[in-house]
C-alpha positions as CSV (number, residue, x, y, z in Angstrom):
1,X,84.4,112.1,87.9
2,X,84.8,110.9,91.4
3,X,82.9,108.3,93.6
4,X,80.3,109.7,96.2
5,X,80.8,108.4,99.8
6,X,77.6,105.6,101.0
7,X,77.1,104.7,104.5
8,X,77.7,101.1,105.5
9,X,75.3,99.3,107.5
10,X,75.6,95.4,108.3
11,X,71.8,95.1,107.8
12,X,72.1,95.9,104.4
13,X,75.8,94.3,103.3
14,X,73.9,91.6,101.7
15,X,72.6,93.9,98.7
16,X,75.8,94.8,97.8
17,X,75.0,98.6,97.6
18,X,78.7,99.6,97.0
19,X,78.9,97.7,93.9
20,X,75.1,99.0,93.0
21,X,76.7,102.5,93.4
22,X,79.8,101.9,91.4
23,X,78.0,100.9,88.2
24,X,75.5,103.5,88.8
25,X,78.5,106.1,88.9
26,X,80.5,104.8,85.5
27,X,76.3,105.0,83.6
28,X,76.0,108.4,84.7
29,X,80.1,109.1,84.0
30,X,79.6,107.5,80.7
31,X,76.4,109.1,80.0
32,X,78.2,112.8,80.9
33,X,81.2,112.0,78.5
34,X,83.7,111.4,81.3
35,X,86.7,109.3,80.3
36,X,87.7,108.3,83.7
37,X,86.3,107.4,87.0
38,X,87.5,107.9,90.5
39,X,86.2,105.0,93.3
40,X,87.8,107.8,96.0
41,X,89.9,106.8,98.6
42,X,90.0,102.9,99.2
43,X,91.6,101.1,102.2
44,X,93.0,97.7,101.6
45,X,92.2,96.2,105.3
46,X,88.9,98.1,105.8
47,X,86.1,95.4,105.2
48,X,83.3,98.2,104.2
49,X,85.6,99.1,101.4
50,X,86.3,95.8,99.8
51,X,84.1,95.9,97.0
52,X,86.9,98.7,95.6
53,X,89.4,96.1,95.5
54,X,87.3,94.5,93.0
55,X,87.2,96.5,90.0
56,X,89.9,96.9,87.8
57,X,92.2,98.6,86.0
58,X,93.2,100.4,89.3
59,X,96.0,102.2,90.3
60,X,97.5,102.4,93.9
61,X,99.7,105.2,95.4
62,X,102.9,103.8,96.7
63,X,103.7,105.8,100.0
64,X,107.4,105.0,100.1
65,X,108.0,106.6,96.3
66,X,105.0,108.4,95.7
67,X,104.5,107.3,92.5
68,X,101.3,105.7,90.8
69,X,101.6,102.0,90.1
70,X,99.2,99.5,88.3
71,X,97.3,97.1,90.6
């Protein structure tokens, strides 16, 4: 199962809707029999995305060997 997509909007950062959504997503992952659970694309640097960085176990695609490692 993979993550949907939210808009951001500084008015609204404070409710922590990212973090809302994941949760959401693994209930209704969990609640479908889905082992696994795709957050989609993350970018390290991008502040709207940060929340990603905080859930764990996560795995990050090295560009330079193009192989899967543990982050």
């Amino acid at each position: 199962m993979s993550s949907v997509y939210f808009v951001f909007h500084n008015d609204f950062a404070d409710r922590s809707l990212g973090i809302y959504s994941v949760l959401w997503e693994c209930r209704l992952a969990a609640a479908r029999g889905r082992r696994w659970y795709n957050l989609g694309y993350w970018v390290q640097d991008n502040a709207t995305m940060a929340y990603k960085g905080k859930f764990h176990p996560r795995q990050l695609l090295n560009w330079n060997t193009d192989l899967w490692e543990e982050a």
